[in-house]
C-alpha positions as CSV (number, residue, x, y, z in Angstrom):
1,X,98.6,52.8,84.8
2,X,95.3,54.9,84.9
3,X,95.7,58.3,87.2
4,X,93.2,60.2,88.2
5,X,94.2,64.2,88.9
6,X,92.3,66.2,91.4
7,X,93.3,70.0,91.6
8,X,92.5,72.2,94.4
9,X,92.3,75.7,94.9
10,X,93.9,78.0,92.4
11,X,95.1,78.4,88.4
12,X,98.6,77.9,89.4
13,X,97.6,74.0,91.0
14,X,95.8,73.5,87.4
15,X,98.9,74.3,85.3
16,X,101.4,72.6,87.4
17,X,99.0,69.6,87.4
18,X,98.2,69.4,83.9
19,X,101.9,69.7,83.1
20,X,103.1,66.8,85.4
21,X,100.5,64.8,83.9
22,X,101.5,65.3,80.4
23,X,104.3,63.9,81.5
24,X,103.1,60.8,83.0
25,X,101.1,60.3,79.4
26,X,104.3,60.6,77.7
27,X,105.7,57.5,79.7
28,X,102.6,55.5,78.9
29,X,100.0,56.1,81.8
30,X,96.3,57.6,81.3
31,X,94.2,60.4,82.9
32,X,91.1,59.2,83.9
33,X,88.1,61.1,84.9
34,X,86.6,58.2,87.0
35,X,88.3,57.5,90.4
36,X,86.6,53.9,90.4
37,X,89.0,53.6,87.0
38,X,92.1,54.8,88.4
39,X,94.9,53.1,89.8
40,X,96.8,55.9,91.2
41,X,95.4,59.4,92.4
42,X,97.3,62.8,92.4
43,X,95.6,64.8,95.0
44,X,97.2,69.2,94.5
45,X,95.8,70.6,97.6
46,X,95.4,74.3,98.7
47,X,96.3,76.0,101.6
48,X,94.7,79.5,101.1
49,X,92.6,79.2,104.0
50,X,91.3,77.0,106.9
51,X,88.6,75.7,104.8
52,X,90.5,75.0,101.8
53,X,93.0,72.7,103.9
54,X,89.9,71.0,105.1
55,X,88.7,70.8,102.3
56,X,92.0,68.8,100.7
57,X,92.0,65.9,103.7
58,X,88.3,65.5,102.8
59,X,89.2,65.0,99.2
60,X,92.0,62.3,99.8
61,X,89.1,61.0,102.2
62,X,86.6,60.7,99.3
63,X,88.9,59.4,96.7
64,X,89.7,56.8,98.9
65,X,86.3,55.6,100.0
66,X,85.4,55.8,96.5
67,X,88.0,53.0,95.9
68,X,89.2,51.4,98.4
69,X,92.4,49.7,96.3
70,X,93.9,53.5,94.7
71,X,97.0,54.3,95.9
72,X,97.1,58.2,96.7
73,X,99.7,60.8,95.7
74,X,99.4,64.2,98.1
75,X,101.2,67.3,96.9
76,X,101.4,71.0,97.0
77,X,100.6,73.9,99.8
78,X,98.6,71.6,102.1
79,X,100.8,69.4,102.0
80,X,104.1,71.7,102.5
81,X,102.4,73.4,105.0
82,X,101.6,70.4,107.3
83,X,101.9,66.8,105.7
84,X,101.4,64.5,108.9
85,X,97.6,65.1,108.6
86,X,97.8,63.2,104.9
87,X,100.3,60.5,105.6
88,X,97.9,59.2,108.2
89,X,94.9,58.9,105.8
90,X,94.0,55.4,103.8
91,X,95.4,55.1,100.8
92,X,98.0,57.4,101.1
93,X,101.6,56.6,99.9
94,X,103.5,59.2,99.8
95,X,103.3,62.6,100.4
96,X,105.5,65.8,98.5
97,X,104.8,69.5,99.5
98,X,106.1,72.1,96.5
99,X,108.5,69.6,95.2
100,X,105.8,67.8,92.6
101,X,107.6,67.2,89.7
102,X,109.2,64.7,92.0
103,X,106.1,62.8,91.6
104,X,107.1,61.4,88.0
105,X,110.6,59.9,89.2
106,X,108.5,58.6,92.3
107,X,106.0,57.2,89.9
108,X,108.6,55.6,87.6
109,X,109.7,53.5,90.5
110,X,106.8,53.0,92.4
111,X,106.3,49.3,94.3
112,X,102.8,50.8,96.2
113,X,104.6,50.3,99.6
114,X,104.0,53.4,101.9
115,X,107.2,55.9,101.8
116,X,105.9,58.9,104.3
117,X,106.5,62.3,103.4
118,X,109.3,63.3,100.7
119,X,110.6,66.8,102.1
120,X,111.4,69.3,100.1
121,X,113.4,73.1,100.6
122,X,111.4,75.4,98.8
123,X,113.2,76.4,95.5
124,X,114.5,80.2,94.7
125,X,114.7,79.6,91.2
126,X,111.8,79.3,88.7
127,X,111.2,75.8,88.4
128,X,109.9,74.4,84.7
129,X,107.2,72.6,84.3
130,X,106.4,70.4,80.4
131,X,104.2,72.4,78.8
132,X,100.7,71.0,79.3
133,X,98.7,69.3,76.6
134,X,96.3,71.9,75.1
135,X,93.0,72.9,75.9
136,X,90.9,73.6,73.0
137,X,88.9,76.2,74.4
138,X,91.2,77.8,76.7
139,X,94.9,77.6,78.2
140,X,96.4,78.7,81.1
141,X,100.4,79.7,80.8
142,X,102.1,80.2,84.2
143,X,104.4,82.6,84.2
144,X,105.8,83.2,87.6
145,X,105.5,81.6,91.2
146,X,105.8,83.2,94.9
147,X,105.6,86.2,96.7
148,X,107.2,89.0,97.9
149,X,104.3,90.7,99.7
150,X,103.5,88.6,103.0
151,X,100.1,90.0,103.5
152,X,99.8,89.4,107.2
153,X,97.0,87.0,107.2
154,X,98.4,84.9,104.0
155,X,100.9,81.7,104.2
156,X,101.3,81.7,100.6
157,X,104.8,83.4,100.9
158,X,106.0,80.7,103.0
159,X,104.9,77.9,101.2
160,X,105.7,78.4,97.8
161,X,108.7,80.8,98.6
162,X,110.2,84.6,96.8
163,X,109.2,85.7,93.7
164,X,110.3,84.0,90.4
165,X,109.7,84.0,87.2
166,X,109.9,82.1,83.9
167,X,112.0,83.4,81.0
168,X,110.5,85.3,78.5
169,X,111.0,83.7,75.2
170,X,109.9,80.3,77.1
171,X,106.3,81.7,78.2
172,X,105.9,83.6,74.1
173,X,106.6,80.1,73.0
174,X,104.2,78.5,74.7
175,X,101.6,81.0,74.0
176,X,102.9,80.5,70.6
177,X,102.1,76.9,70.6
178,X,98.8,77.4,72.4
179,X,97.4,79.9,69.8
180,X,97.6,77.1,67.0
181,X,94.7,74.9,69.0
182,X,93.7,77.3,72.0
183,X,91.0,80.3,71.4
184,X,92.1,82.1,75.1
185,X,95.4,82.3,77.0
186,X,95.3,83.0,80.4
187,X,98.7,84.6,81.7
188,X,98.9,83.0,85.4
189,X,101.1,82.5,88.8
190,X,100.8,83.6,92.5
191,X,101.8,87.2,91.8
192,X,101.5,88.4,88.2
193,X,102.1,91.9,88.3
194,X,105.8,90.9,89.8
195,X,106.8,88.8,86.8
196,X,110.2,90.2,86.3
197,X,113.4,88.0,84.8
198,X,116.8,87.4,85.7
199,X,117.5,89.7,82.8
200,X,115.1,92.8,84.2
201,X,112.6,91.6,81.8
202,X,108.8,92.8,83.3
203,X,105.0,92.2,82.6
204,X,105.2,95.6,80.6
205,X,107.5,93.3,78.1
206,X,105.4,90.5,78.2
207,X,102.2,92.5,77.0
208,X,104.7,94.4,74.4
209,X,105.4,91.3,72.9
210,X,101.6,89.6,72.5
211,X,100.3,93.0,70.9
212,X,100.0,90.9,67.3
213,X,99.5,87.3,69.4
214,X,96.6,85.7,67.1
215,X,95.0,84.4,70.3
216,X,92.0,86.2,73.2
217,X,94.4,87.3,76.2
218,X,93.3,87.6,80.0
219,X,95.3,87.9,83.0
220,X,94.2,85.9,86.1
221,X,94.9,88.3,88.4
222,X,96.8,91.8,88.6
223,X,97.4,94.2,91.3
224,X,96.9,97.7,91.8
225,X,100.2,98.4,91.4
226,X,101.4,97.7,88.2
227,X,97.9,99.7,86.7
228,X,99.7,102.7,85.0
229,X,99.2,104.9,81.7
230,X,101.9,102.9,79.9
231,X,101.0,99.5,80.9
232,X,97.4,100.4,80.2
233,X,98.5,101.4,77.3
234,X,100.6,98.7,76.2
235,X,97.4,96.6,76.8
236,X,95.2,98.9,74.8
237,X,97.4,98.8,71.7
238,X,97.3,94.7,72.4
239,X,94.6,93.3,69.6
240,X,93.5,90.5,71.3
241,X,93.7,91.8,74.8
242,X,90.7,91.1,77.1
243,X,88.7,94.4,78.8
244,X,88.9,92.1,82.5
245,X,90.6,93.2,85.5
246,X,90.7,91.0,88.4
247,X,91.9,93.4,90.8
248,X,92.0,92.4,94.5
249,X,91.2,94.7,96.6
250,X,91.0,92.8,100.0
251,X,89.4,95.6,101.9
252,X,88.2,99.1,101.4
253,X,89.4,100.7,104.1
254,X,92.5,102.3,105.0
255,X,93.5,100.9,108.7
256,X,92.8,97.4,107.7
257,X,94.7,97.7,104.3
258,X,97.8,98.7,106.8
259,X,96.8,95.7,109.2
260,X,96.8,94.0,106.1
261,X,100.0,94.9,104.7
262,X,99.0,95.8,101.5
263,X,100.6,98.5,100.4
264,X,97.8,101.0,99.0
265,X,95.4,103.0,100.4
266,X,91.9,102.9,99.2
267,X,92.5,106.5,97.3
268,X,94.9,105.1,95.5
269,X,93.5,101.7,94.3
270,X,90.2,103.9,93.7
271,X,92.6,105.8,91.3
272,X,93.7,103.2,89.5
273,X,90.1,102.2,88.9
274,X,89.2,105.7,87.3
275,X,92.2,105.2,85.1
276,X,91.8,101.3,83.9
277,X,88.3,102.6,83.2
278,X,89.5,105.7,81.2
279,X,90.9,103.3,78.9
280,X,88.5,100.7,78.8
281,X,85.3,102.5,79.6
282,X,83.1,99.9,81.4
283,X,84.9,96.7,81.2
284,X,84.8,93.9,83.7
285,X,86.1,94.8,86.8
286,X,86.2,91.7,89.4
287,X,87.5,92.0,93.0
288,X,88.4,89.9,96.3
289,X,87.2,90.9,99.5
290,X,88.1,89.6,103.1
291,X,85.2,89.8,105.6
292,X,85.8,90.3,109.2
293,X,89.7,90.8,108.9
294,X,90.9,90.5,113.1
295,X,91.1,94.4,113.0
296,X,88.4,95.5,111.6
297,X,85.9,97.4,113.0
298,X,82.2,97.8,112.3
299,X,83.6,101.5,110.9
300,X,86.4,100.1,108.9
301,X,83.2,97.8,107.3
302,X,81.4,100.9,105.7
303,X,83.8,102.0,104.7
304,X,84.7,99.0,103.0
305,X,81.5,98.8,101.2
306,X,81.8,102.9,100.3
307,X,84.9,102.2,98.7
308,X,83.1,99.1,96.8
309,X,80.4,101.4,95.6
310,X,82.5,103.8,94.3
311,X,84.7,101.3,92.7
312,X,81.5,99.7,91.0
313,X,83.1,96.2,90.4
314,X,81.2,94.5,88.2
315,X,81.4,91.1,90.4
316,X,83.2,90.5,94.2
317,X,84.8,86.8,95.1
318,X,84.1,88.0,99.2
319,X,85.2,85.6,101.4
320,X,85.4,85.6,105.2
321,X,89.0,85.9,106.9
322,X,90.7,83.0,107.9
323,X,93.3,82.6,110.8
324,X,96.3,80.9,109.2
325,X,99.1,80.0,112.0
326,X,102.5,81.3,111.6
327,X,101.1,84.5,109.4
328,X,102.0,88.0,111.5
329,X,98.1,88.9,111.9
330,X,97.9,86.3,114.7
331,X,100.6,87.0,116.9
332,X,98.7,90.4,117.9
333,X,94.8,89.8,116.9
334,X,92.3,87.5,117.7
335,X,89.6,86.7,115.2
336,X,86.4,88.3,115.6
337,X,83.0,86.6,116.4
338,X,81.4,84.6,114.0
339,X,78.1,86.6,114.4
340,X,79.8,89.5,113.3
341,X,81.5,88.3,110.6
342,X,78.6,86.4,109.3
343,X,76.3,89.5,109.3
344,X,78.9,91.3,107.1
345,X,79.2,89.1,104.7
346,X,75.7,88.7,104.3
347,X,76.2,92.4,103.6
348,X,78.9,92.3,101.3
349,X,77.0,89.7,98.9
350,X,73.8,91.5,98.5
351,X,76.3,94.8,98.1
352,X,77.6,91.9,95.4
353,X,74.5,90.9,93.9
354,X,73.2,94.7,93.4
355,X,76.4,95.7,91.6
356,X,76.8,92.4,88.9
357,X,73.4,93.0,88.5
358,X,73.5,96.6,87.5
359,X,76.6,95.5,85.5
360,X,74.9,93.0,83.3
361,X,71.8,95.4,83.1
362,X,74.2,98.3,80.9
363,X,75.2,95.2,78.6
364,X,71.8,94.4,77.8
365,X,71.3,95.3,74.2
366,X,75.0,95.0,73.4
367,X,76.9,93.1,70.7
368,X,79.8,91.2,72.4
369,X,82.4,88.4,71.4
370,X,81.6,85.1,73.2
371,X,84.0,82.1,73.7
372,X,81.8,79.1,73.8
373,X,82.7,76.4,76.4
374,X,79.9,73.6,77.7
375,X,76.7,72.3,77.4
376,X,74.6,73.1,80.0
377,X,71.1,71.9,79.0
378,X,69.7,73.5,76.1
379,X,72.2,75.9,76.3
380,X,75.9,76.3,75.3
381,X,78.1,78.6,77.9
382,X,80.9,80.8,77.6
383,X,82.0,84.0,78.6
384,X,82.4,87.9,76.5
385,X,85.7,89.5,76.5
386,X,84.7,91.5,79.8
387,X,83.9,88.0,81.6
388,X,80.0,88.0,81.6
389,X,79.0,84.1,81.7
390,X,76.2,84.2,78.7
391,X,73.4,81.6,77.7
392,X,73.2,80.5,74.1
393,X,70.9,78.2,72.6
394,X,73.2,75.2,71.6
395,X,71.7,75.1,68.1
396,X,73.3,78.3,67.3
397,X,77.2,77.2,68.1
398,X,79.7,74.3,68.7
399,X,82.0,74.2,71.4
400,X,85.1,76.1,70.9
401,X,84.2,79.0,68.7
402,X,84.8,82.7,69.1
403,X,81.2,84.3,67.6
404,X,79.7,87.4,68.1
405,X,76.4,87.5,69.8
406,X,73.8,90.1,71.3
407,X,73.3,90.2,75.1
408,X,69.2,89.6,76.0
409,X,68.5,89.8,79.4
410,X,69.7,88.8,82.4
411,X,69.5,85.0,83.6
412,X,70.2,84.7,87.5
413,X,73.9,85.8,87.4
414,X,74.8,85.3,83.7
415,X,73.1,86.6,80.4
416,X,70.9,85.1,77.4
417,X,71.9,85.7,74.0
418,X,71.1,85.2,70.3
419,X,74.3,84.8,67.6
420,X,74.3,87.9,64.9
């Protein structure tokens, strides 16, 4: 049968999607990219936020409309969360919250007569997934899944359960594999900088063990945390290793971290920032920011964006906050008016805009590495080892080469280059 895969939300949805369908090709169905081709579609929702559920019904809404005749597959943390609002949609036939490499067996045996939801408990052991089929240009490994934290305003804990992780020699052999095809590995999960083993095994042992790995490495995400002199280290003495840090930061200022639950004060994660950049000089430097967090006050928002500027990210995902029931954040705040929170992220992004722009304005001039991706036009895409998105001229590359190029000028929010 033809299936068509839609992921939602994060890296982890793309890898555990990519895997299961491997294993639906190795039984004899196809991906296709066309839902009017498909006969089945696997919809891996998100439940980060309020708009990222909604977002997931509208999807299964879509596909369906689209063709009338699919059958549809819900999975994942929409779906754990509440699964009653997809059963009830056309075209549904079954729904599975974390439990999706159920979907194969289900698949195996499946008569298109609607089953309802298929429960699951979430698992306290790492669960392993086929590795996926490669991607030429770039693969994500997933190395570890749930959290320990339970930020008060995120469900994530809850939905996809304690942290676990995959054993060591099973993640090096996969970025084994993926460095014979693959030109990037991206070293994924829900919590990174937690990846420890059953056998006390940590992310410090991970990164030991790539230092030779003949492919570009990047983590997704890392928290402040783990950023030390010897993992730093450990990463500087790694050959292929990536100058990007994603390192969320959520908000700048010390009351609403503690609202938050997070752990750090804004000293300290400012601290970390002076150090990752005493080893890396001005890499990238990419951050998350809530806006408008039930407890913060118009105070706690400057000095938010003061703890921005002196951070100096080089780009900011800022996102407003979202009331998620059954997190601790909403049993004793309200969210605040829309106004208010509208008007500060308005703030945030131009804050945003100023500092990517001054970023890419030091690399004009430079000589980076660029992976190339797409076509976009008369361009080729891809991004330098410090993440900045640059703008080829597609006569000068292929797809899928690692060249080294000279940064221009700045085009909107990427760069235009020439290959040397």
């Amino acid at each position: 049968m033809n299936i068509y895969i839609k992921k939602m939300g994060c890296k982890v949805n793309e890898y555990e999607a990519s895997s299961i369908m491997t294993e639906l090709e190795g039984l004899g169905h196809k991906e296709v990219l066309s839902v009017q081709q498909a006969d089945i579609a696997i919809v891996f929702t998100c439940a980060v936020t309020n708009e990222a559920e909604s977002k997931s019904r509208q999807m299964v809404s879509k596909i369906y409309k689209t063709n009338p005749s699919i059958k549809i597959i819900v999975c994942g943390c929409s779906s754990q969360n509440s699964a009653e609002p997809f059963i009830k949609k056309a075209g549904v036939v079954a729904v599975f919250g974390m439990n999706k490499r159920d979907i194969i067996n289900y698949i195996k045996n499946i008569d298109f007569v609607q089953t309802g939801v298929n429960s699951c408990c979430i698992s306290d052991t790492y669960d392993n997934y086929v590795i996926p089929c490669m991607n030429k240009t770039r693969h994500f490994v997933k190395v570890q899944d749930g959290c320990n934290s339970f930020c008060s305003y995120c469900l994530i804990p809850y939905l996809r359960g304690r942290s676990r992780s995959r054993n060591l020699d099973e993640v090096l052999q996969e970025i084994q594999i993926a460095s014979q095809t693959s030109k990037e590995v991206v070293i994924t999960g829900i919590d990174v900088s937690d990846y420890k083993t059953n056998d006390g095994k940590t992310l410090f042992d991970l990164v030991k063990a790539l230092k030779d790995i003949n492919v570009r490495l990047r983590f997704s995400s890392l928290e402040c945390g783990i950023i030390n002199e010897e993992f730093l280290t450990a990463l500087k003495e790694c050959k292929n290793f990536c100058p990007h840090f994603h390192l969320p930061l959520q908000s700048g200022a010390n009351n609403t971290l503690k609202a938050m639950n997070r752990h750090y004060t804004k000293e300290v994660f400012l601290e970390k920032v002076n150090l990752i950049r005493n080893y890396f000089g001005d890499c990238g430097l990419t951050t998350d920011v809530i806006v408008g967090f039930p407890t913060e006050t118009q105070e706690d928002f400057e000095e938010t964006l003061d703890t921005i500027k002196k951070a100096n990210f080089s780009d900011i995902h800022a996102f407003a906050y979202s009331s998620r029931k059954g997190t601790a954040i909403t049993k004793i705040a309200k969210p605040l008016p829309s106004q208010a929170v509208n008007q500060r992220q308005q703030q945030l992004l131009e804050l945003k805009h100023t500092l990517h722009n001054n970023f890419l304005s030091r690399h004009i001039g430079a000589v980076a590495e660029m992976l190339t991706e797409n076509i976009k036009g008369e361009f080729i895409t891809g991004y330098t080892k410090e993440y900045i998105k640059v703008l080829l001229p597609k006569s000068q590359a292929q797809p899928s080469e690692i060249i080294k190029v000279q940064l221009l000028d700045i085009a909107g929010a990427d760069m235009l280059a020439k290959r040397i």
